[in-house]
C-alpha positions, 0 to 999 in steps of 0.5 A: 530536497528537490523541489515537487517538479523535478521529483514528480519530472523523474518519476515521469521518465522513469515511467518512460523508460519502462514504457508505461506511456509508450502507447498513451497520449499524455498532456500535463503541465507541471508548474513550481513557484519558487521564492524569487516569485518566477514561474517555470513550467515544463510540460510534456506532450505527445503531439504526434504518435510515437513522438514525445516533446519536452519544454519548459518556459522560463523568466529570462531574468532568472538564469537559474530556478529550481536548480535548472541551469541555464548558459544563455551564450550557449543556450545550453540546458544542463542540470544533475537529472538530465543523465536520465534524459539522455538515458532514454533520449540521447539527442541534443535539447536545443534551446531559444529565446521566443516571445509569448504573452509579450515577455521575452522567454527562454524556451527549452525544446526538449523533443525527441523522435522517441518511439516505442522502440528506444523508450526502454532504457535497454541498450540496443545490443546487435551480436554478429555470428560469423559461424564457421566462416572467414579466414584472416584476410576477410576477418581483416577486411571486416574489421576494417570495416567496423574500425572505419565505420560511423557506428551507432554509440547508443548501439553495443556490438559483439563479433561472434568469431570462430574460435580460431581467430579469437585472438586475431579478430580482438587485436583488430576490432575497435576496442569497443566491440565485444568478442564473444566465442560461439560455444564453451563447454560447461566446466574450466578443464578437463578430458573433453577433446575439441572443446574449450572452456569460458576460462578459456575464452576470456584468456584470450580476450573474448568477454561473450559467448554465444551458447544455445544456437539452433545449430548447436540443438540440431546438429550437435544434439545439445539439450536444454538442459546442458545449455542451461548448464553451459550458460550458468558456468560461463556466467560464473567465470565473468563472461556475458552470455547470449542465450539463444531459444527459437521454434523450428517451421513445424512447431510454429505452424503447430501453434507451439512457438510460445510453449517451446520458448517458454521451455527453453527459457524455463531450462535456463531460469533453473539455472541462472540466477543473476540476469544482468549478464545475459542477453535473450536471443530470440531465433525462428529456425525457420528462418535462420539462413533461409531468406524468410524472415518472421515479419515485424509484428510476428517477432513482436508477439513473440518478444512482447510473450518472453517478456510477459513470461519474464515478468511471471516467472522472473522478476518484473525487474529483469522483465524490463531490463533483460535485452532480447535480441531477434534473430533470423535472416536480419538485413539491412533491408528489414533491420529498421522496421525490426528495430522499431519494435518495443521489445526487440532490442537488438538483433543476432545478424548471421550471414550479413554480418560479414558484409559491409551492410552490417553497419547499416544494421548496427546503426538501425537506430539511427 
């Protein structure tokens, strides 16, 4: 059995990756005695805000208490329940000999610029949609692009392509870039020209769709219902699925953000019943393709109310795990204060994403 530190140690992460500490300012000392008389003590503190520190102390003599392994030559801090660490905090733990009290310790640092935003244990997830735009030669130069770049490994990408050049963009994107299609229809076959079904799309190696775009509601007419009905069919053939809801300029400035939202999310929960493969794409018509842009804190409130009202109507569980995505005019000019909310966890970028400073997007985390 583990000893009563490492398990209380868990349950404080855990308690991270659930933002339960995100806005608090914590100070404990945990200390485990164990039989060979050696004291380790780790403690956590939040020394400046948004910015949680991670140490422990140990008798240099004994490279080994309490299961925690120490590689004096490296200087390497490893041991089983460390994949929960690097789960919510991915950077490397340096370690050091210092001297305290006139005996020689190990010091372990663990610390972390871990704000709000990636303490949630979701995966920051950046979708381009390309809408109707490209042909081979500019598909190539971005994939090229992607394919050369630095991108963020804690970042999941998908490319939005036209369907067209599914096939073509999946043979020249990185391998771990995502392929989603930008519509499917909500059966696998059938008399239904100028559609394509999710069976379809996965033939061909596409693993996403993108389904509910503000464009496919307005101008195409599709209903919350049909939407629903899409997404719940594309979820059934194995494809993941970013669903998107948002509040046009008139129903924000008639205070109805929170009820067209919750509308729109309500169309989708009578449908889908597993969450796991769903992403939440949180698009201000407004500010689609306009230049404007809701600020940091106004995608914030709206994101943070989604949540809540995941909570109510969900599950606590798909409350904290579901990723949703803000989308709107994102740039790489605003991407890094967007990303630094709590509940924003990713972005659906439109016109910037067939740029170059689409990277800089996608590394936003950074």
């Amino acid at each position: 059995m583990s000893p009563n530190w490492i398990l209380k140690l868990e349950k404080i992460v855990e308690d991270l990756a659930l933002r339960r500490l995100a806005m608090k300012s914590l100070q404990t000392t945990l200390i485990h005695k164990v039989n060979f008389g050696r004291v380790i003590s780790i403690t956590l503190r939040q020394p400046l805000k948004n910015q949680y520190h991670w140490s422990t102390t140990m008798d240099m003599n004994q490279p080994t208490v309490g299961g925690l392994t120490v590689d004096v030559v490296k200087g390497v801090v490893s041991q089983a329940f460390l994949g929960k660490f690097t789960a919510v905090f991915p950077k490397l733990f340096k370690c050091q000999w210092k001297t305290y009290e006139g005996q020689k310790k190990f010091y372990a640092n663990f610390s972390t610029d871990c704000n709000e935003s990636n303490m949630s244990g979701r995966k920051f997830c950046v979708g381009g949609n390309w809408k109707m735009n490209g042909d081979q030669k500019s598909i190539a130069d971005i994939c090229k692009t992607l394919s050369s770049a630095p991108l963020d490994p804690n970042t999941e990408v998908v490319i939005g392509c036209p369907a067209i050049y599914l096939m073509y963009a999946r043979n020249l994107l990185p391998c771990e870039v995502g392929l989603a299609g930008q519509n499917a229809y909500k059966v696998e076959k059938g008399a239904f020209t100028g559609e394509i079904s999710p069976a379809m799309l996965k033939d061909i190696g596409a693993d996403w769709v993108i389904l509910g775009h503000s464009e496919r509601r307005a101008i195409f007419k599709e209903s919350d219902e049909l939407i629903a009905e899409k997404a719940q069919h594309a979820l059934d053939q194995g494809l993941k699925v970013i669903a998107c809801i948002g509040e046009t300029l008139e129903e924000r400035e008639a205070g109805k953000t929170n009820e067209v939202v919750a509308r729109q999310m309500c169309a989708y929960a009578q449908k889908i019943k597993d969450w796991q493969n769903v992403v939440v794409a949180y698009e201000p018509v407004w500010a689609i393709g306009t230049g404007k842009t809701a600020t940091p804190d106004q995608a914030q409130e709206v994101h943070a109310f989604l949540r809540q009202w995941l909570s109510d109507n969900i599950s606590k569980d798909v409350s904290a795990s579901l990723r949703i995505q803000y989308g709107g005019s994102v740039t790489a000019a605003n991407a890094k204060e967007l990303a630094k909310k709590p509940d924003i966890d990713g972005f659906l970028v439109g016109g910037a994403s067939l740029k170059p400073e689409f990277v800089e997007i996608i590394n936003a985390r950074q």
